[in-house]
Each structure stands twice: as C-alpha cells, then as structure tokens.
C-alpha positions as CSV (number, residue, x, y, z in Angstrom):
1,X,0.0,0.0,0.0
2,X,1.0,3.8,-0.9
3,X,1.8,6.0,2.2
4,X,-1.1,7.7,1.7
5,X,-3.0,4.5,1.5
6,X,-2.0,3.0,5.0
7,X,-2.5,6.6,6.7
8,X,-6.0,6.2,5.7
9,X,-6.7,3.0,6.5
10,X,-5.6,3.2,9.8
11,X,-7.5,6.5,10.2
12,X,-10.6,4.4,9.4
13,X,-9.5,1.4,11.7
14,X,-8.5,3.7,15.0
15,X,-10.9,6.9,14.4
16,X,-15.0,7.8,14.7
17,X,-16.3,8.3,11.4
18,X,-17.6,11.7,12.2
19,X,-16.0,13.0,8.9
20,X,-15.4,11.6,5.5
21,X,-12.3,13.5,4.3
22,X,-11.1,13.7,0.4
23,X,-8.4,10.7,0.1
24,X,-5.4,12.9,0.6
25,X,-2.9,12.8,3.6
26,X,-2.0,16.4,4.0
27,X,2.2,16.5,5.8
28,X,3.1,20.0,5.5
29,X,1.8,23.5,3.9
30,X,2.5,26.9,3.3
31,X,0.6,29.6,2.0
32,X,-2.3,28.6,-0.1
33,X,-0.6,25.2,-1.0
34,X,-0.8,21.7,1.0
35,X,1.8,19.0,0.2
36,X,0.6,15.3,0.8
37,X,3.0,12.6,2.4
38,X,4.0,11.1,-1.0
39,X,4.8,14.8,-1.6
40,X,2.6,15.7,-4.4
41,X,1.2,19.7,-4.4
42,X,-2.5,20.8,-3.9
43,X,-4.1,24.1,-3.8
44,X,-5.8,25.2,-0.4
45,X,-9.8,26.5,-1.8
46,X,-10.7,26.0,1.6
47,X,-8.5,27.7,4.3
48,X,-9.6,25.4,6.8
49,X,-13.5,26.7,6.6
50,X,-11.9,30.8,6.6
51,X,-9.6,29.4,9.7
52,X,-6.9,29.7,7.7
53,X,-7.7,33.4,6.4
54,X,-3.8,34.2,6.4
55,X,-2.5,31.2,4.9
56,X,-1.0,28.0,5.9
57,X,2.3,29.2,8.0
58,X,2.0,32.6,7.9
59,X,5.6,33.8,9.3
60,X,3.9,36.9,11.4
61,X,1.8,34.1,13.2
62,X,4.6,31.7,13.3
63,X,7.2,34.0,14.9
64,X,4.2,35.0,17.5
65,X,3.3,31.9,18.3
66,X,7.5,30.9,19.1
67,X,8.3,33.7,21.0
68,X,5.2,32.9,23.2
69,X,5.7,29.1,23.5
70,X,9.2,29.9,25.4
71,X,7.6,32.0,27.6
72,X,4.3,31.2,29.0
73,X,1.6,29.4,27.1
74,X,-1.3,28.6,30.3
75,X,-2.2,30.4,33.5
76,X,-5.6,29.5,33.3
77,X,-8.1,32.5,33.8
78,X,-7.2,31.8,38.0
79,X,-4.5,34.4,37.3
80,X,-3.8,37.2,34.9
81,X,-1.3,37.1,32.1
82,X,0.5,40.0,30.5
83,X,-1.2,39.4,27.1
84,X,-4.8,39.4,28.3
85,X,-5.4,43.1,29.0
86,X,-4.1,43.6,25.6
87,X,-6.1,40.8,23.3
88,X,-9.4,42.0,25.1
89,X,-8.5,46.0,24.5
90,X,-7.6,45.2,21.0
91,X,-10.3,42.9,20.2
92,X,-12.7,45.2,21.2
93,X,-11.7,48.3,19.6
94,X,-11.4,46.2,16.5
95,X,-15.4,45.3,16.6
96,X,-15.7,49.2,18.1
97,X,-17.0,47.6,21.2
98,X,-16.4,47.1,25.1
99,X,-15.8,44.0,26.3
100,X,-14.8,40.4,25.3
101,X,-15.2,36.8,26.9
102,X,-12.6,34.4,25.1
103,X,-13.6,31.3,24.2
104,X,-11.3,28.4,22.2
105,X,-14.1,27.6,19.6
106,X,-16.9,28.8,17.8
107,X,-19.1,26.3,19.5
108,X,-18.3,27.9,22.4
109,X,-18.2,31.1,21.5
110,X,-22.4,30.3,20.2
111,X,-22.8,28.2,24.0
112,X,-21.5,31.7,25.1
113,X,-23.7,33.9,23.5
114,X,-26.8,31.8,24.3
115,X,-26.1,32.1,28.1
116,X,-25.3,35.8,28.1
117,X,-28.7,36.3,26.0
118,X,-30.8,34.5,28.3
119,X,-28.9,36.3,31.8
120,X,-29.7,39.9,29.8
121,X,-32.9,38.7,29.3
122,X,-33.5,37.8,32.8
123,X,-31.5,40.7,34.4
124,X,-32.0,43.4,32.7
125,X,-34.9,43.3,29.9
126,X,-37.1,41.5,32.9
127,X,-38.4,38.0,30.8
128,X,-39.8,35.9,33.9
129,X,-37.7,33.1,34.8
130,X,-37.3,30.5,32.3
131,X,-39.1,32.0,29.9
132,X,-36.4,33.4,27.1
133,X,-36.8,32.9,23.9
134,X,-33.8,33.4,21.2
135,X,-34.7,33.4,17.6
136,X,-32.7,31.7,14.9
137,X,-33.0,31.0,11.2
138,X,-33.9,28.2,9.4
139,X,-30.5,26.2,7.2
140,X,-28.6,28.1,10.0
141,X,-25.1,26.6,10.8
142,X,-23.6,27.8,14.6
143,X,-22.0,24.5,15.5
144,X,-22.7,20.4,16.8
145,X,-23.3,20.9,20.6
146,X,-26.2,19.6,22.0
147,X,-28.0,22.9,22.4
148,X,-27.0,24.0,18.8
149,X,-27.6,21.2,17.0
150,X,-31.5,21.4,19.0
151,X,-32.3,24.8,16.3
152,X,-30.6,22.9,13.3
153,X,-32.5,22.6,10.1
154,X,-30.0,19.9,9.4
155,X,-31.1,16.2,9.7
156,X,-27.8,15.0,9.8
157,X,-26.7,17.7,12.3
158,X,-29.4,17.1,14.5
159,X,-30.8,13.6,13.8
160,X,-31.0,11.2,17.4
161,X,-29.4,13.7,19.9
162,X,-32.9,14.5,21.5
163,X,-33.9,15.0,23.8
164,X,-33.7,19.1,22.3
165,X,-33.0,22.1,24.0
166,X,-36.0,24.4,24.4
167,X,-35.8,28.0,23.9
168,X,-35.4,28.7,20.1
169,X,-37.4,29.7,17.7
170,X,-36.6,29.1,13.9
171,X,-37.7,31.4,11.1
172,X,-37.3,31.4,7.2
173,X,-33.0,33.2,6.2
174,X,-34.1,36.5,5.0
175,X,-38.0,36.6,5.9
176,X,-38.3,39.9,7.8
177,X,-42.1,39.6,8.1
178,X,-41.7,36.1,9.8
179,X,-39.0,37.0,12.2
180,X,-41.6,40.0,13.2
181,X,-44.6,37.5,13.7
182,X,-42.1,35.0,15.5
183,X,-41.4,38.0,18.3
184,X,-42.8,38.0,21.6
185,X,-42.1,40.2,25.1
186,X,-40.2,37.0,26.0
187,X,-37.6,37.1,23.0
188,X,-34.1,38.3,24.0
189,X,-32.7,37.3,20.7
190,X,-32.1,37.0,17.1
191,X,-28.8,34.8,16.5
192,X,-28.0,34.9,12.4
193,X,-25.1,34.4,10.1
194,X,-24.3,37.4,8.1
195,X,-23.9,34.7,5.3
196,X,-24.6,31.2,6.0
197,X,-21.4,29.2,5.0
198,X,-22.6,25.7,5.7
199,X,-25.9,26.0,4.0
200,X,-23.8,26.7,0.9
201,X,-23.2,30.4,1.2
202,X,-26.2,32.1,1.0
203,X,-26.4,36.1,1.0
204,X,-29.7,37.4,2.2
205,X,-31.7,39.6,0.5
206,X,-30.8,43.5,0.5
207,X,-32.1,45.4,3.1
208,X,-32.8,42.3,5.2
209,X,-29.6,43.0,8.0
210,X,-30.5,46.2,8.2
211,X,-34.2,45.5,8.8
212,X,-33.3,42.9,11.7
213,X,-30.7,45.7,13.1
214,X,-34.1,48.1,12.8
215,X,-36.5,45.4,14.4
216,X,-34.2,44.4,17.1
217,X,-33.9,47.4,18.6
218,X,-37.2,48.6,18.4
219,X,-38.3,45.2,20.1
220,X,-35.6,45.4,22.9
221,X,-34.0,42.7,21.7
222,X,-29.9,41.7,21.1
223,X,-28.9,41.7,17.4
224,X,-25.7,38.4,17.8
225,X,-24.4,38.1,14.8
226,X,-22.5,35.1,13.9
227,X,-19.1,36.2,12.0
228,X,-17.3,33.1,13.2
229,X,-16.8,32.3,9.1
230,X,-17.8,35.2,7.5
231,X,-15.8,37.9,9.7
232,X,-12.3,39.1,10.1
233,X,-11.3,39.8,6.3
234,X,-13.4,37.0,4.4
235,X,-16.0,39.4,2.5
236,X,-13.5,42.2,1.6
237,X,-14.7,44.0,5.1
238,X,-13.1,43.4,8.2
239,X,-17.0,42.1,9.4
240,X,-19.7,40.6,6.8
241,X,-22.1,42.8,8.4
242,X,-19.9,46.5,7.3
243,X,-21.6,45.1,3.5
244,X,-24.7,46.5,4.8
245,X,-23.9,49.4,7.1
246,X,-24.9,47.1,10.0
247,X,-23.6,47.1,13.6
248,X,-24.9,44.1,15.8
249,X,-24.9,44.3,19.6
250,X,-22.3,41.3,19.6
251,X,-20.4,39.2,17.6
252,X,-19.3,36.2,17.8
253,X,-15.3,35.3,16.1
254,X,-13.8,32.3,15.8
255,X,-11.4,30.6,13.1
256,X,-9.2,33.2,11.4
257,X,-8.8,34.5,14.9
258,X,-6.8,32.1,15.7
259,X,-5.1,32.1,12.5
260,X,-5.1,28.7,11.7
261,X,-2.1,28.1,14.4
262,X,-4.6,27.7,18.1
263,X,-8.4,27.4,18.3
264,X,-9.4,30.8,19.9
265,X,-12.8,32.5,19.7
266,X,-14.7,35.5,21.2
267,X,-18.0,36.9,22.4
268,X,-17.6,40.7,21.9
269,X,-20.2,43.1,22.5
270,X,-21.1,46.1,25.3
271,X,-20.5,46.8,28.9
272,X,-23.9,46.5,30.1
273,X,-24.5,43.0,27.9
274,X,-21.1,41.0,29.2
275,X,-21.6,43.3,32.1
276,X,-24.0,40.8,33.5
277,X,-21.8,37.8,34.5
278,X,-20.2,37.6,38.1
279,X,-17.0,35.7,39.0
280,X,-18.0,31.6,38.8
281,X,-20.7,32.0,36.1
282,X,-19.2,31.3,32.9
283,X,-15.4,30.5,32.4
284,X,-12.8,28.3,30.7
285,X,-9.4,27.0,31.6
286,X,-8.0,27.8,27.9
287,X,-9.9,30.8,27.3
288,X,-7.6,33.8,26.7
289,X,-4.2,31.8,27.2
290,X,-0.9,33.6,26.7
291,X,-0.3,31.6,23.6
292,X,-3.6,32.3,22.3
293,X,-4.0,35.9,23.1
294,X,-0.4,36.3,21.6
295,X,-1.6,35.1,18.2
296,X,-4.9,36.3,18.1
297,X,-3.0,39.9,19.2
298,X,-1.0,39.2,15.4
299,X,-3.8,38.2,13.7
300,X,-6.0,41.7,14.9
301,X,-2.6,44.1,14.2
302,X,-2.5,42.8,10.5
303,X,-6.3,43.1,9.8
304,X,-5.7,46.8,11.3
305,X,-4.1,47.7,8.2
306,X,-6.8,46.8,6.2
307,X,-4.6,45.2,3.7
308,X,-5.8,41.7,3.7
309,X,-9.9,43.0,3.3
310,X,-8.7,45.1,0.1
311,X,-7.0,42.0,-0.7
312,X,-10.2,40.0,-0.4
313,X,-12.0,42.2,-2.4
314,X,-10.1,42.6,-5.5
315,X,-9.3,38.8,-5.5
316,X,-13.1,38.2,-4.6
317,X,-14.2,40.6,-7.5
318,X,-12.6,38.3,-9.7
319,X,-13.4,35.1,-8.3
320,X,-17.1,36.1,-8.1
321,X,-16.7,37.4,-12.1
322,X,-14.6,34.5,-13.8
323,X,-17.3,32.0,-11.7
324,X,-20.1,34.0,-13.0
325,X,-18.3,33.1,-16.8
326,X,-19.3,29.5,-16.1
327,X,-23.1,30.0,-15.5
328,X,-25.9,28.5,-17.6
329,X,-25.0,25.7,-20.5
330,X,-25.6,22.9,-18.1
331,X,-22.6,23.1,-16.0
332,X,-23.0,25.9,-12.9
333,X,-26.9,27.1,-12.1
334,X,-26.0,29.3,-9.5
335,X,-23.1,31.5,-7.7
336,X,-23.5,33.3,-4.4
337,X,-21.0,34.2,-2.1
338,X,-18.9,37.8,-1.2
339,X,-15.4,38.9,-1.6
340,X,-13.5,35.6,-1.4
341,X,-16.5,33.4,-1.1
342,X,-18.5,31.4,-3.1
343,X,-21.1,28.6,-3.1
344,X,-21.5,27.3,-6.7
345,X,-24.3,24.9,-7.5
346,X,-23.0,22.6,-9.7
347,X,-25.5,21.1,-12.6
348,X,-26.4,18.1,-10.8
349,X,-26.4,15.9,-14.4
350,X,-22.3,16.5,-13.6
351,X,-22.2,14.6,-10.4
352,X,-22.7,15.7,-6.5
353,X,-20.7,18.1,-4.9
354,X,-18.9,15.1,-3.5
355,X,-17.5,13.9,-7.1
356,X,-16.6,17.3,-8.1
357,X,-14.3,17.5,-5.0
358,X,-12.9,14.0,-5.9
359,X,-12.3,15.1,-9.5
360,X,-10.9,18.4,-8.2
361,X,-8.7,16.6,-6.2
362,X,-7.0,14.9,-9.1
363,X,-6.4,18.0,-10.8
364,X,-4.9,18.8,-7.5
365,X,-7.0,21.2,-6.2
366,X,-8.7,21.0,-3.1
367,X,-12.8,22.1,-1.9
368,X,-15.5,21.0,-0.4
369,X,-18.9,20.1,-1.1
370,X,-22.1,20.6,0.9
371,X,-25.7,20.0,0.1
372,X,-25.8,18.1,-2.8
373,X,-24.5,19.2,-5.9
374,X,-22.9,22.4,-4.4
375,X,-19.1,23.0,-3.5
376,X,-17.7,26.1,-1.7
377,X,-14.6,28.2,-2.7
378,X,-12.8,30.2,0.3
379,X,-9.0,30.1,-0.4
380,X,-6.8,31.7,2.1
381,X,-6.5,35.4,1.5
382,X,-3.1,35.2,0.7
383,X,-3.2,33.7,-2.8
384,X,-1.6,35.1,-5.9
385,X,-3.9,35.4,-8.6
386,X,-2.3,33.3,-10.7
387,X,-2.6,30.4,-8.2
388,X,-6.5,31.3,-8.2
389,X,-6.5,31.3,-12.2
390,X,-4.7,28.2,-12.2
391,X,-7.2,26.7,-9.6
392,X,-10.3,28.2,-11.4
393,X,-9.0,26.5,-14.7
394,X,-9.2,23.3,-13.3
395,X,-12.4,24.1,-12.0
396,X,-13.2,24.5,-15.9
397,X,-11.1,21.4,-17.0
398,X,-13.4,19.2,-14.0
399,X,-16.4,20.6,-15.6
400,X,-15.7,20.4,-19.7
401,X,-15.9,23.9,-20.1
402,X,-13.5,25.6,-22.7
C-alpha cells in the first residue's frame, strides 16, 4: 500500500467516522498550497472553513506563536497574564466595542452567546424566569453541541441527539415579516449568520440585515451576529455585516482568529450585555491563554491595516466574475458568495458536490462540497492570482468547459 493509503486506512480502523475526508494525507503546507505525504502539491480553496484566512504558515503568526511558547503558554483564567489586557482592549476596539469573553471555539463562542442572552434577558430586559426565547433562522449553521444542533434545520446535524433544547425559535433566512410575527415580550434574541457558509453560502436579501438591526432594537432585543466564518477579512470587510452598514450588539469570532495556528474564539459586545456575568458563572481554563491571546494579538494588528480585506476584495471581485463566466450551458446554475467566497451549484447531471471535489482533487485542487451538488470556494486570502487562475482552470477542465 501507498503512504497515503496505510494513513487512511488506519485513520478508518482507530478513528470515529464523524467526517469523510477527500483521500489525501495532507504532511506540511505553506501559504495557499498543502503537500501530501507522498509529496505531491494541492491548492488550499478551503483555508480550513476561513480558519486559515492568512495562509498556511503565515511567518507573522509563526514567529508570535514561538516567542510565546518559550515564555508562557497557560495560566488558566485563575491568574492574569501579560497578554490578556491587551487581546481584550484590542479585540474590542477592532469590533468598536467594550468587552470580550474568550472562548477556544466557535461552539463555544455560540454556547456563550446563548447564556449571556438568556442572563440579559433575565437581568435586565425582565423575561420571567425561564421563559427566554432566542430566535434563529432556518438552514442556519452555529456549530454540533447539543443545544445547537436542538435549532438545526439539518437532519444530519441534528438527527438522534434529542432530547432538544428548548428555547429557540426558527424562522425562514431572510423573511423579515416572519422574524416579526415570531417575536414575543419574551424574546431576547435574534442569533444569524451574516452569510450562511454551511448552507452553501447564501447572501440574504438586500435590506434584510439592516431591517433585523431596525427590528431588534425597536423590540428590545440583542442583534448576535454570527461572523465566526464570514468575519475578520473574508467578504472584503473586516466584518460581513460593514456590506450592509450594520452594527450588531455582539459578535461572535472564531477561526481566522486564531489564525489557523490555536483554536481561539470571542463573544464581543457592550459593557452592560457581558456586564452581566459575576466571577464563577461562565469560564474556561483555555480561554484567553498567553499563547492564544499572543496570536490572536498578530492576527488583529495585520487586519488593522486593512490590507488583507482590500486583498479579499479585489481577488473576490474576480473570483465572483470569472465563476459568474461558467453559468448557464448545463454546467454551474447558481453562484452566491462575497469577496473571497462562493457557493456554486453545480448542474447536478455533472455529479454531486462530492464527485466534483474528488475530480478536483485529481487536478490537484482542493474544496468541499455541501448539500448536494454544491461545493464552496474560500482560499486563504493570501493567494496570488495566478494560483487562483490556475485553480479556477481546473475548475473548468473538471467541468468540460472551454
């Protein structure tokens, strides 16, 4: 057997099944290219689900990430650290906001916000005991813990993990006039995606952010947007949510935050929102560690010059036009996305989502599929545009198109 062979076989033999990876046995990576263990070159369309916004190795996050590992890398939150005070000033004036409560993952970072929703709810919007309601929408994608998966449209995301949390209400993506009718005194949120990346990046319709922004606030109730994919340079704008003039009452960050080297995410948002948890409440022992906070500090000083969003845009302007090239004549029905983001609905006659990353593969370039016939495009931000030609010509080649 190949090398990359008897990896995955005994990845199958010793390992749950809780993901079907692309036959390829990934050994080292730089930039927007992956080499395998038989050393063969692949180009990186994915960027670890935007986790890898800044590339695979980026030498900024690298060096950060050294010079903290020889000096300290856990306190736990029992004790302050001399990069804390910093990542939580930082963070926040990055999101023009107060406060921050570090999480390691966007799971938690969702948990998070759902527990700081319901306590502002209770505390200081008065909802009787028990009684919150948040409201979510419908093909939404926040993460596979028990409470999350319990407002998942997703059979396979939620399928036999009842019994389901109560609490949530789901309404149509982009139905204004249903979120309205779904409001009651008791709601003390609406939780969205900006653009829902799971569901196969879908953009709501114009003027729907701002209208929830608009309804929120006249209903007294928290605006949590969910930029744990969409935020931190993936549209072209530092947050999804700048597209449409639109300023939530917190966000939620995850994956590029952490640059692709530590899992670190955030709940940021206002003084009298995170205001409302006491010592003991809410915690984690990795939250906000040195090494973590250290990264994350890198990874919020380059998106401060704004260089990797123009970046995003330009590239994404031309990702979004030479995809746009392949629609109609049986091959692509559909493409949706922003900046360096796309969902592209494959002709289903041409094979599921699934095969098209397969035959992608073998060109050497790697995606991945979701619902159906539909594969997403997110490469990290750092790629040339020749790399991204080369990759969008194998794109054509995989689909027959001259």
């Amino acid at each position: 057997m190949s090398a990359t062979e008897t990896a995955i076989a005994s990845a199958e033999a010793h390992s749950a099944h809780n993901y079907h990876p692309l036959p390829v046995v990934v050994a080292s990576a730089e930039g927007a290219w992956m080499t395998d263990v038989e050393g063969r070159r692949y180009l990186d369309l994915l960027a670890g689900y935007s986790a890898l916004n800044f590339g695979h190795g980026n030498p900024r996050l690298i060096d950060a990430a050294k010079a903290q590992l020889e000096r300290v890398t856990l306190t736990s939150r029992a004790f302050h650290h001399d990069r804390f005070a910093d990542f939580c000033t930082q963070l926040a004036e990055l999101c023009s906001m107060e406060m921050v409560l570090p999480m390691n993952t966007g799971a938690e970072a969702v948990e998070t916000a759902v527990k700081t929703a319901r306590k502002w709810g209770y505390r200081v919007k008065g909802v009787p005991d028990g009684m919150a309601k948040i409201i979510v929408a419908s093909d939404n994608f926040h993460g596979r813990t028990t409470t999350i998966v319990s407002f998942s449209t997703d059979p396979e995301a939620r399928a036999d993990y009842g019994p389901y949390t109560p609490g949530f209400e789901i309404v149509p993506y982009g139905d204004l006039t249903a979120l309205r009718e779904a409001m009651t005194e008791n709601t003390v949120a609406v939780l969205l995606e900006p653009i829902q990346g799971e569901a196969g990046v879908l953009v709501p319709p114009a003027g729907y952010l701002p209208g929830v922004r608009e309804l929120t606030r006249e209903r007294n109730v928290l605006f949590i947007a969910d930029e744990i994919q969409s935020g931190l340079g993936r549209t072209g704008k530092t947050f999804a949510l700048e597209h449409e003039g639109v300023v939530p009452d917190m966000y939620l960050l995850g994956k590029a935050l952490g640059g692709g080297v530590v899992p670190v995410s955030a709940v940021v948002s206002s003084a009298e929102i995170l205001g409302v948890f006491r010592p003991g409440e809410h915690g984690s022992t990795f939250g906000g560690n040195p090494l973590a906070c250290a990264v994350a500090l890198e990874v919020i000083a380059m998106l401060r010059t704004g260089e990797f969003q123009e970046r995003a845009a330009e590239l994404g302007d031309h990702l979004h036009r030479e995809l746009g090239l392949l629609v109609g004549g049986g091959t692509v029905e559909t493409v949706r996305g922003r900046g360096l983001w796309a969902g592209v609905d494959i002709a289903p006659a041409l094979g599921t989502g699934r095969e098209i990353s397969e035959r992608l593969l073998a060109e050497r370039v790697l995606v991945k599929d979701t619902h159906g016939s539909t594969i997403r495009i997110a490469p990290p931000l750092v790629i040339s545009k020749e790399d991204l030609d080369w990759g969008l010509d194998r794109l054509r080649t995989v689909l027959s198109v001259p």
